[in-house]
C-alpha positions as CSV (number, residue, x, y, z in Angstrom):
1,X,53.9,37.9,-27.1
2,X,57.1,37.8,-25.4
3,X,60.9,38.8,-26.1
4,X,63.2,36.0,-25.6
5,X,66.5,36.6,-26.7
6,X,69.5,33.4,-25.9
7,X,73.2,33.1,-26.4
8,X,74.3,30.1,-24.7
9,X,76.6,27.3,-24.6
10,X,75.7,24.6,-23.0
11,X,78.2,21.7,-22.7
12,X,77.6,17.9,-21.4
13,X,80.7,15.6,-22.1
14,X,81.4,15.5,-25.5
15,X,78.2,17.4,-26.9
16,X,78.4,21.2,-27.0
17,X,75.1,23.1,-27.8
18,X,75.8,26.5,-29.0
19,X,73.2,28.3,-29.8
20,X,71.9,32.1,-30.4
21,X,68.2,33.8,-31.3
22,X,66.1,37.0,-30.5
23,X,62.8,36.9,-31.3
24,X,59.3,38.5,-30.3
25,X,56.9,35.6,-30.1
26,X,54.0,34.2,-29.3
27,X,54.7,30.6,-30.5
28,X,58.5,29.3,-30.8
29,X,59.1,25.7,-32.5
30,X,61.9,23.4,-31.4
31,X,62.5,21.0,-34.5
32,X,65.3,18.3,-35.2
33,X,66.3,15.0,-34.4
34,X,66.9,13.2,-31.0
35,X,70.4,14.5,-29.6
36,X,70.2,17.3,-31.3
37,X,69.9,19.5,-28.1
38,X,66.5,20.7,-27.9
39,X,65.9,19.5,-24.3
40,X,68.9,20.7,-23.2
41,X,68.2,24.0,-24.4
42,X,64.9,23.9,-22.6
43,X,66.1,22.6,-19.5
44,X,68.7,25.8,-19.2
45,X,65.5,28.3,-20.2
46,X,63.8,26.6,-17.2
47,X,66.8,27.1,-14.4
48,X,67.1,23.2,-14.2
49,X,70.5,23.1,-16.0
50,X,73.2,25.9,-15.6
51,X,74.8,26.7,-19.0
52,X,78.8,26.9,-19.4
53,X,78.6,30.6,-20.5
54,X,76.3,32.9,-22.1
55,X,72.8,35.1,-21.7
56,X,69.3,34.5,-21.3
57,X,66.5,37.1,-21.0
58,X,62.6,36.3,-21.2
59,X,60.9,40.4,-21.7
60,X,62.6,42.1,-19.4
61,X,64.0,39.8,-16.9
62,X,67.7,38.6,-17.2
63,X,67.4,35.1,-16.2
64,X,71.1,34.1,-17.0
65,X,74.3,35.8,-17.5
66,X,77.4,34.3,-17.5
67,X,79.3,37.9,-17.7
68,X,77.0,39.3,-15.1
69,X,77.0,36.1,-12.6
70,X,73.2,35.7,-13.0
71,X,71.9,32.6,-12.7
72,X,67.9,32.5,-11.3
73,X,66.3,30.2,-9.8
74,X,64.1,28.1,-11.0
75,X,61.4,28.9,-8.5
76,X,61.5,32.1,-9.5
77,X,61.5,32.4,-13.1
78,X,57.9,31.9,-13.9
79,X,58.3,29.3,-16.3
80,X,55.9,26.3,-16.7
81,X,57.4,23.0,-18.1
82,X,55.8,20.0,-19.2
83,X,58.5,17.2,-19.8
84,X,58.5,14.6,-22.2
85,X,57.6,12.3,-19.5
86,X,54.8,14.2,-17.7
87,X,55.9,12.9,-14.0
88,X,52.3,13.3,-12.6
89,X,52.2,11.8,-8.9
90,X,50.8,8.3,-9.2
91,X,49.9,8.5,-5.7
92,X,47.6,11.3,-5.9
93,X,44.0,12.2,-7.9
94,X,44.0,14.4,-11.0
95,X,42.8,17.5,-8.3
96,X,46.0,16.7,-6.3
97,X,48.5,17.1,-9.3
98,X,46.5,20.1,-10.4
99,X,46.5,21.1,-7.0
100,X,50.1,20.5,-6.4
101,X,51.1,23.5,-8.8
102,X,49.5,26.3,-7.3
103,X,51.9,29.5,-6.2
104,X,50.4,32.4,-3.9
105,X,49.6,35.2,-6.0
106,X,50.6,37.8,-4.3
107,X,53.1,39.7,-6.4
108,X,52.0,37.9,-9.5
109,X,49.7,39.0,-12.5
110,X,49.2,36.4,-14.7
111,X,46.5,36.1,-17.6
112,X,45.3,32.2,-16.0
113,X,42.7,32.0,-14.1
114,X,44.2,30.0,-11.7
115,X,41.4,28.5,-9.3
116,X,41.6,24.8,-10.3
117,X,38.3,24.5,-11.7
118,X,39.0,27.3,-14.3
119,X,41.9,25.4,-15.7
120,X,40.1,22.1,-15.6
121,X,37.2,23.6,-17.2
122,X,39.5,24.8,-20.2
123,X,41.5,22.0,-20.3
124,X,38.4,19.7,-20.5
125,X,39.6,17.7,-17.7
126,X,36.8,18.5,-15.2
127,X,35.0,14.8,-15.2
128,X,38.4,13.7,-14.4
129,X,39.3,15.3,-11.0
130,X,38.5,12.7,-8.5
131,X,40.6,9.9,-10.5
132,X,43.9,8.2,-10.6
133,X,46.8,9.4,-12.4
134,X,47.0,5.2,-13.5
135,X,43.5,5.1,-14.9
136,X,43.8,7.6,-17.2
137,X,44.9,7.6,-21.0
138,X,48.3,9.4,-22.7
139,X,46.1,12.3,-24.3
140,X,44.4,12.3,-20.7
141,X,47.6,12.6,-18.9
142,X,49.1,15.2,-20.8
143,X,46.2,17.6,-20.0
144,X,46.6,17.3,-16.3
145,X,50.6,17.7,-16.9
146,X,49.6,21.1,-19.2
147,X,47.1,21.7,-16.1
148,X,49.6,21.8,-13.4
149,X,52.0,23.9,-15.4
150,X,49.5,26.9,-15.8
151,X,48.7,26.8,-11.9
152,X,52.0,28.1,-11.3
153,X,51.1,31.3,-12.9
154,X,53.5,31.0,-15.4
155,X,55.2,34.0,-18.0
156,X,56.2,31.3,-20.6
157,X,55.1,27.8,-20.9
158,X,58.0,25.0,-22.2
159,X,56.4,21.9,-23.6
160,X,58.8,19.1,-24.4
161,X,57.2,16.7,-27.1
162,X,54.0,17.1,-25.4
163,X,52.0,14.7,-28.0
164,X,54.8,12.2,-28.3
165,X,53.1,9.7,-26.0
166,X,50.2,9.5,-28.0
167,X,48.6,8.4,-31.5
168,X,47.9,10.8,-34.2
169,X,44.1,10.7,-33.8
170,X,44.6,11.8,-29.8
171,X,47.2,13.9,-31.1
172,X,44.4,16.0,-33.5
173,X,41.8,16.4,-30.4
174,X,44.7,17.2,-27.9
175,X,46.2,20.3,-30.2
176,X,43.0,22.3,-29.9
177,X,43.7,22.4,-26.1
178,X,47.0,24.0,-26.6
179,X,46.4,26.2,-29.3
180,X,43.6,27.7,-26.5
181,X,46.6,28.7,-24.3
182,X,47.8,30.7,-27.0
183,X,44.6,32.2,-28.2
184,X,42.5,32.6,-25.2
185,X,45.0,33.2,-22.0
186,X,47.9,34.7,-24.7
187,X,50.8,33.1,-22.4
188,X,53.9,32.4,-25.0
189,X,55.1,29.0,-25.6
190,X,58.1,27.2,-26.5
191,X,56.6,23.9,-28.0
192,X,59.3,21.1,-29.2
193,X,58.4,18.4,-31.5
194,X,59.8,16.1,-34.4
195,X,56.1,16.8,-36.2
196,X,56.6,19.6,-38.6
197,X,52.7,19.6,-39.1
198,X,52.2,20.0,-35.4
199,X,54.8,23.4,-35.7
200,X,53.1,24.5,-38.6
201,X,49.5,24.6,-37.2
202,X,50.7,26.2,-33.6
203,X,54.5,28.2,-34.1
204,X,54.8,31.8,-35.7
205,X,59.0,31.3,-35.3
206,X,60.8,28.3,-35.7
207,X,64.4,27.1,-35.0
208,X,65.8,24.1,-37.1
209,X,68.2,22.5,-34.6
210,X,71.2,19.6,-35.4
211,X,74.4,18.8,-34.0
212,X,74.2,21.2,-31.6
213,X,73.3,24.1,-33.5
214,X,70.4,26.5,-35.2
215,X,70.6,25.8,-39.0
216,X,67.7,27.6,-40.2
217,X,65.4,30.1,-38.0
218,X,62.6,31.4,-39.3
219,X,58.2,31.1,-40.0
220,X,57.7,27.7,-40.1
221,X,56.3,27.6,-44.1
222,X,60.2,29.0,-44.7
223,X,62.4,26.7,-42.4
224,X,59.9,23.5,-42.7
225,X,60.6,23.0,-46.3
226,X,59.0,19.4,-48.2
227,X,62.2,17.6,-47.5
228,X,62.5,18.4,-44.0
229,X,58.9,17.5,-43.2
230,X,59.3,13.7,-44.9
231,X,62.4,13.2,-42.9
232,X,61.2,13.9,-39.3
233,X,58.0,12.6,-39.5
């Protein structure tokens, strides 16, 4: 579980994203259409884009305050983020990227066991170590991405369409893996997605977002009604 509470606007160009939510969570579901600002908003929880004004605070910490000129760094936010494209290093083996994510400890307490082989082992990803980033598949890939994330140590994990690379059957033996993070190591996610059934199975809050904005916030059998599950699918 984790507090996050957000009341930000964001703007790029023409598009504003203004949006506002408290919530105690262990799950939190991004859900809308392209453009609709979920990345955005994701990117500005992570430190990699600076809002125009607002607050953001994950538990106690006060990562961003535009009243308060806060704005943290990225580095030190304990965040994990998985983008939609997973930019693993071609250039090195699965052990490198996996590798490539540790932090020092000291200073940190964080529920991941974070010797490599721990989150290899969990991720089932262990045969894999000594390959290539190129021979591996999409469902493959996206492990190691999830993998290097949690050897940072995070406090919160952002994960930015992580099954939208791959087909539905991969998608069904891939979800398991992540539904472990939340079960086993309890570390609180913010998962986006245009799959309503993928929010369903793994969210306990979700925030309807279009045009900018949070139309409907709440579990995901209230907010992910019939209609809105046919149109995003």
């Amino acid at each position: 579980m984790i507090d996050l509470a957000f009341e930000l606007l964001i703007q790029q160009g023409d598009f504003v994203l203004d949006v506002a939510d408290t919530s105690r969570v262990e799950v939190l579901g991004l859900f809308g259409p392209s453009g609709a600002g979920k990345t955005t908003l994701l990117e500005s929880i992570a430190g990699l884009r600076a809002p125009t004004r607002g607050e953001l605070t994950v538990g106690a910490t006060t990562l961003f305050s535009s009243s308060q000129r806060i704005n943290l760094p990225a580095r030190d936010r304990r965040i994990g983020y998985v983008p939609q494209d997973s930019l693993l290093f071609p250039h090195l083996t699965v052990r490198g990227n996996l590798a490539y994510g540790t932090r020092p400890a000291a200073g940190r307490r964080s529920p991941v066991a974070t010797d490599l082989d721990s989150v290899a082992a969990m991720l089932e990803i262990l045969p894999l170590l000594d390959r290539r980033i190129q021979g591996l598949s999409g469902g493959e890939r996206q492990r190691v991405a999830v993998g290097r994330a949690l050897m940072t140590q995070p406090a919160l994990l952002l994960l930015d369409e992580p099954l939208a690379a791959v087909d539905r059957g991969r998608r069904e033996r891939i979800l398991p893996y992540l539904l472990r993070i939340r079960r086993e190591w309890h570390i609180p996610l913010i998962y986006v997605t245009h799959d309503a059934a993928e929010l369903s199975q793994i969210a306990d809050r979700v925030l309807v977002i279009g045009d900018g904005r949070v139309h409907r916030a709440g579990a995901p059998a209230d907010v992910l009604d019939t209609q809105t599950k046919t149109q995003h699918r």
